[in-house]
KEFIPA-6490 format. One record per residue (C-alpha): chain; residue in three letters; residue number from 1; x, y, z. Coordinates in nm, 4 decimals. Layout:
BEGIN
+------+------+-----+----------+----------+----------+
| unit | code | pos |        u |        v |        w |
+------+------+-----+----------+----------+----------+
|    A |  ALA | NUM |        X |        Y |        Z |
...
+------+------+-----+----------+----------+----------+
This chain:
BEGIN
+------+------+-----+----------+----------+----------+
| unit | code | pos |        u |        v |        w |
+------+------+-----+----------+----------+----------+
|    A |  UNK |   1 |  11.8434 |   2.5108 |   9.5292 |
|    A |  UNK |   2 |  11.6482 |   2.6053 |   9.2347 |
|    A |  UNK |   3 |  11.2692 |   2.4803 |   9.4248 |
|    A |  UNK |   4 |  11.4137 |   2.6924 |   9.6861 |
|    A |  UNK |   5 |  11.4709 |   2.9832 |   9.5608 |
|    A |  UNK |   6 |  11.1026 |   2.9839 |   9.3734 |
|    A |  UNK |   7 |  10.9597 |   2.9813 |   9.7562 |
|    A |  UNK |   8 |  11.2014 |   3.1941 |   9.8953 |
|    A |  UNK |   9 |  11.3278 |   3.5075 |   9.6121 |
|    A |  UNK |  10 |  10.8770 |   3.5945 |   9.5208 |
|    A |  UNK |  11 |  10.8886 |   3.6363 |   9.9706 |
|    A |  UNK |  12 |  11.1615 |   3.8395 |   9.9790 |
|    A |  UNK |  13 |  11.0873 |   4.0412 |   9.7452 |
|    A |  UNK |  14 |  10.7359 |   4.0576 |   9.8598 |
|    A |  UNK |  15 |  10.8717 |   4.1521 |  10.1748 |
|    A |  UNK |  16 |  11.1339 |   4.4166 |  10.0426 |
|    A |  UNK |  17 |  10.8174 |   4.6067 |   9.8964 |
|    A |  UNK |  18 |  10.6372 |   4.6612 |  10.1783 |
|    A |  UNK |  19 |  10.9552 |   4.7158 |  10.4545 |
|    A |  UNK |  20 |  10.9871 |   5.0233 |  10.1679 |
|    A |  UNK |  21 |  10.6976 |   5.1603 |  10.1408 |
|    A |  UNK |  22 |  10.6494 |   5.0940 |  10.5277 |
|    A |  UNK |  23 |  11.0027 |   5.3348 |  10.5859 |
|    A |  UNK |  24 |  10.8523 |   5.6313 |  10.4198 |
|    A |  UNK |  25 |  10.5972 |   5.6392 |  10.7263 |
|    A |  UNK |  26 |  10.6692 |   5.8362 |  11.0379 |
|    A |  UNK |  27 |  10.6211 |   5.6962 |  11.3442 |
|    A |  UNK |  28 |  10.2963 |   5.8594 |  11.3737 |
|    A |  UNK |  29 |  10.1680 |   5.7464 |  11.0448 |
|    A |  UNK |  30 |  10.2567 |   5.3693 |  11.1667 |
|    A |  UNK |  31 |  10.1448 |   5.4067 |  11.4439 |
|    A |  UNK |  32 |   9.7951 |   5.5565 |  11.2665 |
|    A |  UNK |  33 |   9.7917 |   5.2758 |  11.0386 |
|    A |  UNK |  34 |   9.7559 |   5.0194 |  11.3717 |
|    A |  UNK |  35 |   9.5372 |   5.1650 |  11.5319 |
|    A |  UNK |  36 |   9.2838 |   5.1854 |  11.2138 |
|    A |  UNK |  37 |   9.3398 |   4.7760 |  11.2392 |
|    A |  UNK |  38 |   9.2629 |   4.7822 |  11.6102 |
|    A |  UNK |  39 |   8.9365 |   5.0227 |  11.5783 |
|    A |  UNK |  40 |   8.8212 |   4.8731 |  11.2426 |
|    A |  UNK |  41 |   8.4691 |   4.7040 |  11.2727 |
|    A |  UNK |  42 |   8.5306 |   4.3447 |  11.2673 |
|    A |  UNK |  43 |   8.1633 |   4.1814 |  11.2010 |
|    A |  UNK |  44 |   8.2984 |   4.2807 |  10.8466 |
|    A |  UNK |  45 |   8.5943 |   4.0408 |  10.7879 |
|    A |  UNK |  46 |   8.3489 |   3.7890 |  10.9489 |
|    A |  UNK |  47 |   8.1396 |   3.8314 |  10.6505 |
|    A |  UNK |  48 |   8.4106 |   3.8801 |  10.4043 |
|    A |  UNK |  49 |   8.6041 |   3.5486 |  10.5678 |
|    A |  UNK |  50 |   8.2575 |   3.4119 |  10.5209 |
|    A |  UNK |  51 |   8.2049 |   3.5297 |  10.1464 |
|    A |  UNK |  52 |   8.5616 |   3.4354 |  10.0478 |
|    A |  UNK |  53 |   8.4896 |   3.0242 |  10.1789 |
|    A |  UNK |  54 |   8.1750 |   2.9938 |   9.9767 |
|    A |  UNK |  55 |   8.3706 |   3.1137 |   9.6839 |
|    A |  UNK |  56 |   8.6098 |   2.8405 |   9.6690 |
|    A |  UNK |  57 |   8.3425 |   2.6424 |   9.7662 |
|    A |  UNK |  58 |   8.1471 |   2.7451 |   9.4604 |
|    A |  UNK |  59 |   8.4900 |   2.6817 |   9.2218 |
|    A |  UNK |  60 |   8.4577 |   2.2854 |   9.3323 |
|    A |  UNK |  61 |   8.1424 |   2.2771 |   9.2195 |
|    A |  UNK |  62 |   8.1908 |   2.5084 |   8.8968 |
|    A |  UNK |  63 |   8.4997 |   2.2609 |   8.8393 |
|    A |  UNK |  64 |   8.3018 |   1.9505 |   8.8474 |
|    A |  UNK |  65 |   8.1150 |   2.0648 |   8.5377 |
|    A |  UNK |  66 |   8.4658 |   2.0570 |   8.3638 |
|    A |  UNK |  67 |   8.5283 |   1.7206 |   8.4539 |
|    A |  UNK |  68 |   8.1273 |   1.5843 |   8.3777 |
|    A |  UNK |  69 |   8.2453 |   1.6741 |   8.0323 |
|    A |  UNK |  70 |   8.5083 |   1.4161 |   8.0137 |
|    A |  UNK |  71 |   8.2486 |   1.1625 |   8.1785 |
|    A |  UNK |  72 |   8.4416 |   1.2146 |   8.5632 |
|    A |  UNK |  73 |   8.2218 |   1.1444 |   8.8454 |
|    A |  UNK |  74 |   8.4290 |   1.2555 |   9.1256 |
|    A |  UNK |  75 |   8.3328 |   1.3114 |   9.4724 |
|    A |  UNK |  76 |   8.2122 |   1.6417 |   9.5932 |
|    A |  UNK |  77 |   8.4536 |   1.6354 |   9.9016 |
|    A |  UNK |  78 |   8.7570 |   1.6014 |   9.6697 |
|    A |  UNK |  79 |   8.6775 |   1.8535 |   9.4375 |
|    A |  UNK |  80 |   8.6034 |   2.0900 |   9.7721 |
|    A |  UNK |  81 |   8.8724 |   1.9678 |   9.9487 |
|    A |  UNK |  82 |   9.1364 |   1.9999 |   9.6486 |
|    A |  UNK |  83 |   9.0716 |   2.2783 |   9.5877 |
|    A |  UNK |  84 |   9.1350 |   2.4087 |   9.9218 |
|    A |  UNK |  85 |   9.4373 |   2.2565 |   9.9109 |
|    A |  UNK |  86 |   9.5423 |   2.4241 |   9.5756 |
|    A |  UNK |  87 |   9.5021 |   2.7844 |   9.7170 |
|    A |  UNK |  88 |   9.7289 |   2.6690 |  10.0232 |
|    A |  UNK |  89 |  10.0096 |   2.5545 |   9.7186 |
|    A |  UNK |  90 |   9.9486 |   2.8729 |   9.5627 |
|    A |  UNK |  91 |  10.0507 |   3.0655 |   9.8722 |
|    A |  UNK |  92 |  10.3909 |   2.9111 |   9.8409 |
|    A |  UNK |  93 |  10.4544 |   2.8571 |   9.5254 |
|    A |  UNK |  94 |  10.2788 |   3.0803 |   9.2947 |
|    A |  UNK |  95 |  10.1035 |   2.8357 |   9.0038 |
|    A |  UNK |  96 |  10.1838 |   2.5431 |   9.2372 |
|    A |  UNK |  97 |   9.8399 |   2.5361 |   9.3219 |
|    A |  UNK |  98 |   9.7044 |   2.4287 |   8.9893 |
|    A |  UNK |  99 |   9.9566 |   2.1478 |   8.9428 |
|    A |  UNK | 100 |   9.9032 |   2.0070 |   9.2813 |
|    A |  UNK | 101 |   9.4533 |   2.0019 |   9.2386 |
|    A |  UNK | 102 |   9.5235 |   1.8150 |   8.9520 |
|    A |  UNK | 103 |   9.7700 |   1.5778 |   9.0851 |
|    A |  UNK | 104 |   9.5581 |   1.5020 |   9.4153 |
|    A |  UNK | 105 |   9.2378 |   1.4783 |   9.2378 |
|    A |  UNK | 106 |   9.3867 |   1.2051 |   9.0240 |
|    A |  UNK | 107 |   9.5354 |   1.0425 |   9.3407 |
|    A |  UNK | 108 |   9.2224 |   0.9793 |   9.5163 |
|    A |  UNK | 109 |   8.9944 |   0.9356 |   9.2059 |
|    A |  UNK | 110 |   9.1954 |   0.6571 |   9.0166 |
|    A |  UNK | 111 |   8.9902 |   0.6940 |   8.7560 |
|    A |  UNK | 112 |   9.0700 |   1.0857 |   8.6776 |
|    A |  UNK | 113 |   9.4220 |   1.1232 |   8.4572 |
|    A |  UNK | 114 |   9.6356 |   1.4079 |   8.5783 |
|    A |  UNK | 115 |   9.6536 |   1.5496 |   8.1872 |
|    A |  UNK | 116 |   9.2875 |   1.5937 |   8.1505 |
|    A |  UNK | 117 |   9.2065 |   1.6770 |   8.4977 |
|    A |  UNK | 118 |   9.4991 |   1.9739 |   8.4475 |
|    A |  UNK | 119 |   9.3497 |   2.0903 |   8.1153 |
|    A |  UNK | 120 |   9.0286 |   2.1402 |   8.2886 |
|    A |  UNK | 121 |   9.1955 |   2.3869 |   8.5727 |
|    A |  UNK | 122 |   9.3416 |   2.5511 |   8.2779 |
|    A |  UNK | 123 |   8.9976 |   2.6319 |   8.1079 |
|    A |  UNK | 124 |   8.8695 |   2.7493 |   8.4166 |
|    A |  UNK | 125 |   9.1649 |   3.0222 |   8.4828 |
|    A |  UNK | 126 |   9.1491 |   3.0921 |   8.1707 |
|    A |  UNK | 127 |   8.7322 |   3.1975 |   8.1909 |
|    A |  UNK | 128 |   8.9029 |   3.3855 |   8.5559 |
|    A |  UNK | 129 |   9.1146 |   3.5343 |   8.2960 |
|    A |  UNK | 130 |   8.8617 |   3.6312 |   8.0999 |
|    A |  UNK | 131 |   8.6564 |   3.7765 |   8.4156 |
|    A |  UNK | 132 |   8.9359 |   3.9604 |   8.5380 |
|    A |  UNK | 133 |   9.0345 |   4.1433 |   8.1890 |
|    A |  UNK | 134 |   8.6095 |   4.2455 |   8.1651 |
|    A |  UNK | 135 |   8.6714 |   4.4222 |   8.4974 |
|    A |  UNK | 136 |   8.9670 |   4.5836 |   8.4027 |
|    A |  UNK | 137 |   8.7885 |   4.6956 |   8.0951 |
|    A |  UNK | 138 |   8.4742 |   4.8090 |   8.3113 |
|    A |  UNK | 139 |   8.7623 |   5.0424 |   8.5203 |
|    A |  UNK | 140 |   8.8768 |   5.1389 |   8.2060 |
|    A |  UNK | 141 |   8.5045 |   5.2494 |   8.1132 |
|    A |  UNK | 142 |   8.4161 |   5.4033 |   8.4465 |
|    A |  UNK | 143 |   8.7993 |   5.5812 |   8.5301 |
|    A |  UNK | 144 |   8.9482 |   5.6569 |   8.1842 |
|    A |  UNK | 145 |   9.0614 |   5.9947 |   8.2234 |
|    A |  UNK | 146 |   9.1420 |   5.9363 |   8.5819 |
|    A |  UNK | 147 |   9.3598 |   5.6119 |   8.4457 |
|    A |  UNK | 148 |   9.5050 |   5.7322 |   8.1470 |
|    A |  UNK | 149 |   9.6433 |   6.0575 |   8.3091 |
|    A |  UNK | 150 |   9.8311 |   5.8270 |   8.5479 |
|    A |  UNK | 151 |   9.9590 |   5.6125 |   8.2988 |
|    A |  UNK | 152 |  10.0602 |   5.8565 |   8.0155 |
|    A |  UNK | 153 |  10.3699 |   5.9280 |   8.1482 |
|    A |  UNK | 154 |  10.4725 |   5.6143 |   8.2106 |
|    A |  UNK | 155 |  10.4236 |   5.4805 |   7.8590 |
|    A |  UNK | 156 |  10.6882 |   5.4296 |   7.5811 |
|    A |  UNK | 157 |  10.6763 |   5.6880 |   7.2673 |
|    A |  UNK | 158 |  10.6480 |   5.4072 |   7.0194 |
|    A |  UNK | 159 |  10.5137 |   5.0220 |   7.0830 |
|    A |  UNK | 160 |  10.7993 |   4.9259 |   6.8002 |
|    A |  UNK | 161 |  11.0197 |   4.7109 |   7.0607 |
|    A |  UNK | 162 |  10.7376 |   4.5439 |   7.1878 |
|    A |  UNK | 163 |  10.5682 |   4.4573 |   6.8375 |
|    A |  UNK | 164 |  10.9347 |   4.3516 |   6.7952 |
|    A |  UNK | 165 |  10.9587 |   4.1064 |   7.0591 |
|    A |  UNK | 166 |  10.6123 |   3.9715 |   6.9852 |
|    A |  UNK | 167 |  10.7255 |   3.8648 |   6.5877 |
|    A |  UNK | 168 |  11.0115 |   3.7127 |   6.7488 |
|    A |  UNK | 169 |  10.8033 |   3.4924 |   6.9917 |
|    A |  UNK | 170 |  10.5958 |   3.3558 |   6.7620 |
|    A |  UNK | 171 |  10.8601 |   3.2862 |   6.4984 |
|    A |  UNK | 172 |  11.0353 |   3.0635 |   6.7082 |
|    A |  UNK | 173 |  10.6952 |   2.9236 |   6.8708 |
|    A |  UNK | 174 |  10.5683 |   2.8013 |   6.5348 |
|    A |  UNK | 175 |  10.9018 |   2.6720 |   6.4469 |
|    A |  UNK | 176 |  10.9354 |   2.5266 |   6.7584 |
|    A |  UNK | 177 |  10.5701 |   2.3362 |   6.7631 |
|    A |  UNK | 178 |  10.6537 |   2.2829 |   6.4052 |
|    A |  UNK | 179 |  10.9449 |   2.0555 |   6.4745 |
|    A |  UNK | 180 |  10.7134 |   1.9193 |   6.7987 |
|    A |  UNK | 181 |  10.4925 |   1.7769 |   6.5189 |
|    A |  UNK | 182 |  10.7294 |   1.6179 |   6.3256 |
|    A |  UNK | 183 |  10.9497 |   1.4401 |   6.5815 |
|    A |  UNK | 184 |  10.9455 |   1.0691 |   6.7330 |
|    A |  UNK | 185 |  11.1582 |   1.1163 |   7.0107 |
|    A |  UNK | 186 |  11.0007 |   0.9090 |   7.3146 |
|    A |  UNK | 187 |  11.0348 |   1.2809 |   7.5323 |
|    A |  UNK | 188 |  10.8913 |   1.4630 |   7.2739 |
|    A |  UNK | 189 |  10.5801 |   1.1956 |   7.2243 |
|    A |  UNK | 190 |  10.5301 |   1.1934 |   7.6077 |
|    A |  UNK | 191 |  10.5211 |   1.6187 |   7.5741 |
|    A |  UNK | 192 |  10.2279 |   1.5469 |   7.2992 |
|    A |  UNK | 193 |  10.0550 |   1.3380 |   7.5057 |
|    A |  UNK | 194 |  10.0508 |   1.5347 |   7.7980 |
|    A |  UNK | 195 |   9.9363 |   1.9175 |   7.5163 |
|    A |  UNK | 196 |   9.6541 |   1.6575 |   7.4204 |
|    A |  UNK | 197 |   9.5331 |   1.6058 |   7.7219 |
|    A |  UNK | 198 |   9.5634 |   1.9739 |   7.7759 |
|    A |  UNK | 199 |   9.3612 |   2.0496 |   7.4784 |
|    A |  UNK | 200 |   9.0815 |   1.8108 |   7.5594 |
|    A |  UNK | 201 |   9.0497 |   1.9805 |   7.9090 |
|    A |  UNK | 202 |   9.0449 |   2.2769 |   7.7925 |
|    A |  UNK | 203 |   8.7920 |   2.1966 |   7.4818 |
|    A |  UNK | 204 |   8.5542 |   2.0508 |   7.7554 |
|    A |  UNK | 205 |   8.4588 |   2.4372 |   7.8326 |
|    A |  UNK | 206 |   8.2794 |   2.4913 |   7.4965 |
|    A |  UNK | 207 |   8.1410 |   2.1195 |   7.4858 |
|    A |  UNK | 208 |   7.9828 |   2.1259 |   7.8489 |
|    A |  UNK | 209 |   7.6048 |   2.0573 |   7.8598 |
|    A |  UNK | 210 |   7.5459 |   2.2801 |   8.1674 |
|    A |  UNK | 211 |   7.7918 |   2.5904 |   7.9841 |
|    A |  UNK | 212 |   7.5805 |   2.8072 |   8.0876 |
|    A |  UNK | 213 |   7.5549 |   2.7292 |   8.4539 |
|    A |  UNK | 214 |   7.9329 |   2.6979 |   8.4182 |
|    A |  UNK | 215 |   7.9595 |   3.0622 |   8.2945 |
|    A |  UNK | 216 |   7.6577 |   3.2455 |   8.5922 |
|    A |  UNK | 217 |   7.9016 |   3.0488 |   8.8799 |
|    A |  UNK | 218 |   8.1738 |   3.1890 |   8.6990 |
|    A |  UNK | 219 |   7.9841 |   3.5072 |   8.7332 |
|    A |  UNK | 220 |   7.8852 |   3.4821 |   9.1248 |
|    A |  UNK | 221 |   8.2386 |   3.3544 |   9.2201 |
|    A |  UNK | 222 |   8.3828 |   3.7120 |   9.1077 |
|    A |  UNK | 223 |   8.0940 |   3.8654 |   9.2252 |
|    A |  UNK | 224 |   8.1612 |   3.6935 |   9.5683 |
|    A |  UNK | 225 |   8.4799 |   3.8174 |   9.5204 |
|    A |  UNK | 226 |   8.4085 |   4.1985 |   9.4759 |
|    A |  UNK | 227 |   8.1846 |   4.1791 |   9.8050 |
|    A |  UNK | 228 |   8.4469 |   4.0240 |   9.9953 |
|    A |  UNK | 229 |   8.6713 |   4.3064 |   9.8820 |
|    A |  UNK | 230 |   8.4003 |   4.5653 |   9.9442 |
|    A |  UNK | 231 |   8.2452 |   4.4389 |  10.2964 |
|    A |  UNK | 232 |   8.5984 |   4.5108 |  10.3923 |
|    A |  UNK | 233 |   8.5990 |   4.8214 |  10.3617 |
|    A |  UNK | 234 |   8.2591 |   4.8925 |  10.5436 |
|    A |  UNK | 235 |   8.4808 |   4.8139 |  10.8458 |
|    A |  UNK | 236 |   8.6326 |   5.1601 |  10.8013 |
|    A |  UNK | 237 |   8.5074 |   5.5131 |  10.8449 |
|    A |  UNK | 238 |   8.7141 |   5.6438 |  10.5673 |
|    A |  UNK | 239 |   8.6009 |   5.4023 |  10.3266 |
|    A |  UNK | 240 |   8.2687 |   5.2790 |  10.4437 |
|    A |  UNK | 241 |   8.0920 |   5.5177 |  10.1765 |
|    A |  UNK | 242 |   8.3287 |   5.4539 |   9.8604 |
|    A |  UNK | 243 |   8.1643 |   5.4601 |   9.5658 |
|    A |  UNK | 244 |   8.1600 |   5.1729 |   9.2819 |
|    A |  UNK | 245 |   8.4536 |   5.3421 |   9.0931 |
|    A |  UNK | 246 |   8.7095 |   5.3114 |   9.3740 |
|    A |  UNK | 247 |   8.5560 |   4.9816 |   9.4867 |
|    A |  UNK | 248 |   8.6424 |   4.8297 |   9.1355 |
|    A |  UNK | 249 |   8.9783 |   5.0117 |   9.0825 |
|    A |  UNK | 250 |   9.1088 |   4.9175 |   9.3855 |
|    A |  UNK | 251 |   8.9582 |   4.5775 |   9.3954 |
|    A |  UNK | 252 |   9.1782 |   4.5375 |   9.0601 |
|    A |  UNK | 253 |   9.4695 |   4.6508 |   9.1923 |
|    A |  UNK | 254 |   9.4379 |   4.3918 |   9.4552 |
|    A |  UNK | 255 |   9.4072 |   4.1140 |   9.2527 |
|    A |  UNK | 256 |   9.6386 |   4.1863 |   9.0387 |
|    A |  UNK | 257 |   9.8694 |   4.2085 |   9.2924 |
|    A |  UNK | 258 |   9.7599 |   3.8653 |   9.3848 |
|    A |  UNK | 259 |   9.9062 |   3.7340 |   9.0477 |
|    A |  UNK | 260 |  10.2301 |   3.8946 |   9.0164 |
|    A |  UNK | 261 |  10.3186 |   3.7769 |   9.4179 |
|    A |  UNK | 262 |  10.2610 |   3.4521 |   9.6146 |
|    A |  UNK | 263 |   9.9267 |   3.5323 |   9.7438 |
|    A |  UNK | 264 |   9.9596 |   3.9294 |   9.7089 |
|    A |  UNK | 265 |  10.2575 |   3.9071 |  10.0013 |
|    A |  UNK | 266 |  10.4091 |   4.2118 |  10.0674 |
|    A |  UNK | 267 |  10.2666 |   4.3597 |   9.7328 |
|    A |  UNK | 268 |   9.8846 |   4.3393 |   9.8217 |
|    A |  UNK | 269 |   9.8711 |   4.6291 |  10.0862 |
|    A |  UNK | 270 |  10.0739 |   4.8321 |   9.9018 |
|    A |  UNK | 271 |   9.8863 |   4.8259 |   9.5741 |
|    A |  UNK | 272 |   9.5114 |   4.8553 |   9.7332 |
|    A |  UNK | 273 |   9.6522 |   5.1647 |   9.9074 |
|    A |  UNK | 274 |   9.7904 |   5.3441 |   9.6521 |
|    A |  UNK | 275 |   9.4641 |   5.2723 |   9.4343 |
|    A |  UNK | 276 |   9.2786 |   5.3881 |   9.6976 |
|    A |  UNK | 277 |   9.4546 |   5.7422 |   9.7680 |
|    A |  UNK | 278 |   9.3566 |   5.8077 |   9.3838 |
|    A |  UNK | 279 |   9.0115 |   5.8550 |   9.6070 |
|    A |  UNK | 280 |   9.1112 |   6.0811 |   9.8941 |
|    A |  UNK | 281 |   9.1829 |   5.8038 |  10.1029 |
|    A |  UNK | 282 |   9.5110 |   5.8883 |  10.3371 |
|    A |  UNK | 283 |   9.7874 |   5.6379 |  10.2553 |
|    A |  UNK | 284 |   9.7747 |   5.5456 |  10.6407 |
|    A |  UNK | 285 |   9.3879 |   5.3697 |  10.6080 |
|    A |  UNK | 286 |   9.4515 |   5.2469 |  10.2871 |
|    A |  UNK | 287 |   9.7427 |   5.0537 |  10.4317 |
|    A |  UNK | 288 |   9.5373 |   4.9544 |  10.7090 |
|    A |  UNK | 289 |   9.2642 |   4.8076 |  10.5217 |
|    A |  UNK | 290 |   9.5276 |   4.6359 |  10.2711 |
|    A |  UNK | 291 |   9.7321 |   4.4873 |  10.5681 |
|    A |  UNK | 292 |   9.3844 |   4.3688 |  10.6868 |
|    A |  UNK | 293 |   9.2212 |   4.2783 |  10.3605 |
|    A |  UNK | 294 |   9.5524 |   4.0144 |  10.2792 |
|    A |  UNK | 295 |   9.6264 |   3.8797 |  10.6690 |
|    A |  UNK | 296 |   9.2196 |   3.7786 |  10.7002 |
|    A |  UNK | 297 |   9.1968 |   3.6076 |  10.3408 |
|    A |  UNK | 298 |   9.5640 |   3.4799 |  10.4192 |
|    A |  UNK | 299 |   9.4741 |   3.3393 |  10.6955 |
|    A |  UNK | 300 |   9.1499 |   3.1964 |  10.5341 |
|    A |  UNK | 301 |   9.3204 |   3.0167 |  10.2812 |
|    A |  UNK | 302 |   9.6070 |   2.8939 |  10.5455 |
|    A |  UNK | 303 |   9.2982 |   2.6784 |  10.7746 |
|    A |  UNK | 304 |   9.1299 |   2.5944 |  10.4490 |
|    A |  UNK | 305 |   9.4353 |   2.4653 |  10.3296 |
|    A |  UNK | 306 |   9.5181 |   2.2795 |  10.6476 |
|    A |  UNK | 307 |   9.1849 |   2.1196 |  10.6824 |
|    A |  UNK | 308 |   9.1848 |   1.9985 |  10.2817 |
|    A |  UNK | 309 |   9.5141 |   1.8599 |  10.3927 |
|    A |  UNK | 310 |   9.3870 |   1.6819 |  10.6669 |
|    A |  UNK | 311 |   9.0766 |   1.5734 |  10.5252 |
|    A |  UNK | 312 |   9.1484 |   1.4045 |  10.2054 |
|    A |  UNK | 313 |   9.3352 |   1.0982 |  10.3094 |
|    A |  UNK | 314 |   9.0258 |   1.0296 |  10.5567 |
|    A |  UNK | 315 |   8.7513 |   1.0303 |  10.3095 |
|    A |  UNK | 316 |   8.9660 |   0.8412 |  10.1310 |
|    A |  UNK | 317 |   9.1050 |   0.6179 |  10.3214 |
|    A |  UNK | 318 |   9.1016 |   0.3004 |  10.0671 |
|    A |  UNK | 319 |   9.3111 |   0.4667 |   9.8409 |
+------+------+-----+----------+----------+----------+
């Protein structure tokens, strides 16, 4: 019931979002918003479908520098291939993805433990992490009045119940790894075993030989991923000559509403379009290109997924 109800409750809500920001359309604002999708130039999302593949393609190989670290040799078509099939998990259960590369990677490459291979995925979000906080600082640089005037209102008077709730944390999270230390219990030594496997995964970033190669395809996958986001919009009128600013602050908004939802469902649209009527973009192309942006990638990640599926047991077929 539980496993259910992770698939099922991130959906619905998903879903919930957009039926309400859908209702406060007319019918001639819908029907606007359709008719942007049927008139948008589509040699665009052909390029964007095309620039989103080569970035996951790129994250296989950025991965395998990870694993080179821990002296894995693994084949190219699993990392690819696992990968693909990651996103797919990701789509349904949000961080599923992560757990499930790690556990198929060490299925068909025996020699590849599930611990280490997991602490590696966990550097590499974490360096995504990274990425993703630099461009939320470069919005910050290039829209801080713009940002800040939108956000005043919203923040508390005094950060004292949050500084609060922070002390708290880490009390009990030192006392608690404290008393992890200490302890012999055969479920406690297995949890150690698997946080050291975690910490040599994620120690191979900073001990790679090829860091630095690691750290420029870290650089071109979110590059990719800023001109798959901006080819899009080149496929509308209304957007086609957007400058950098709303480029980035929308692109932001969209992938932050890919974290907080399973793949940006039902959240996605809404959050590129609101970003983007902070430019002078009507609500009914913003949804447009959001509903377009998320069903294209969606749909990327869904044949992706499908084929990694398909093709892993059959390049493997002795295991």
């Amino acid at each position: 019931m539980k496993k259910a109800l992770k698939i099922i409750l991130p959906l619905l809500i998903g879903a919930g979002i957009l039926y309400y920001y859908l209702s406060g359309f007319t019918p001639a604002q819908l029907n606007a918003i359709f008719q942007n999708i049927q008139k948008a130039d589509y040699k665009w999302l052909l390029v964007s479908l095309f620039l989103g593949l080569l970035s996951h393609i790129i994250r296989a190989y950025r991965w395998n520098y990870l694993l080179e670290t821990l002296d894995y040799h693994p084949k190219r078509l699993n990392l690819i291939f696992t990968v693909g099939l990651s996103y797919l998990l990701n789509l349904v259960v949000p961080r599923a993805g992560e757990v499930g590369r790690a556990a198929s990677l060490a299925k068909y490459e025996p020699d590849i433990q599930f611990e280490k291979a997991f602490g590696t995925i966990v550097a590499e979000r974490m360096a995504d992490m990274v990425f993703l906080l630099l461009f939320i600082l470069l919005a910050l640089f290039l829209q801080f009045d713009l940002i800040y005037g939108l956000l005043a209102p919203k923040l508390p008077k005094t950060p004292f119940w949050l500084i609060t709730e922070i002390g708290v944390f880490m009390l009990f999270s030192g006392l608690f790894f404290k008393w992890l230390k200490k302890s012999t219990h055969p479920v406690v030594l297995k949890i150690k075993n698997f946080f050291t496997g975690l910490f040599l995964g994620i120690r191979s970033i900073l001990k790679m030989p090829y860091k630095w190669w690691f750290i420029v395809q870290t650089i071109i996958i979110w590059l990719l991923y800023v001109a798959m986001f901006w080819v899009v919009l080149l496929a509308f009128p209304e957007t086609k000559h957007l400058g950098i600013n709303g480029v980035i602050v929308s692109f932001i908004a969209g992938s932050i509403a890919m974290v907080i939802s399973n793949g940006g469902f039902g959240v996605y649209p809404v959050f590129v379009a609101e970003a983007l009527l902070l430019y002078g973009i009507s609500k009914e192309t913003g949804t447009a290109f959001g509903l377009l942006m998320w069903t294209a990638q969606t749909l990327l990640v869904i044949f992706f997924g499908l084929l990694s599926m398909v093709s892993l047991p059959l390049i493997n077929v002795k295991q």
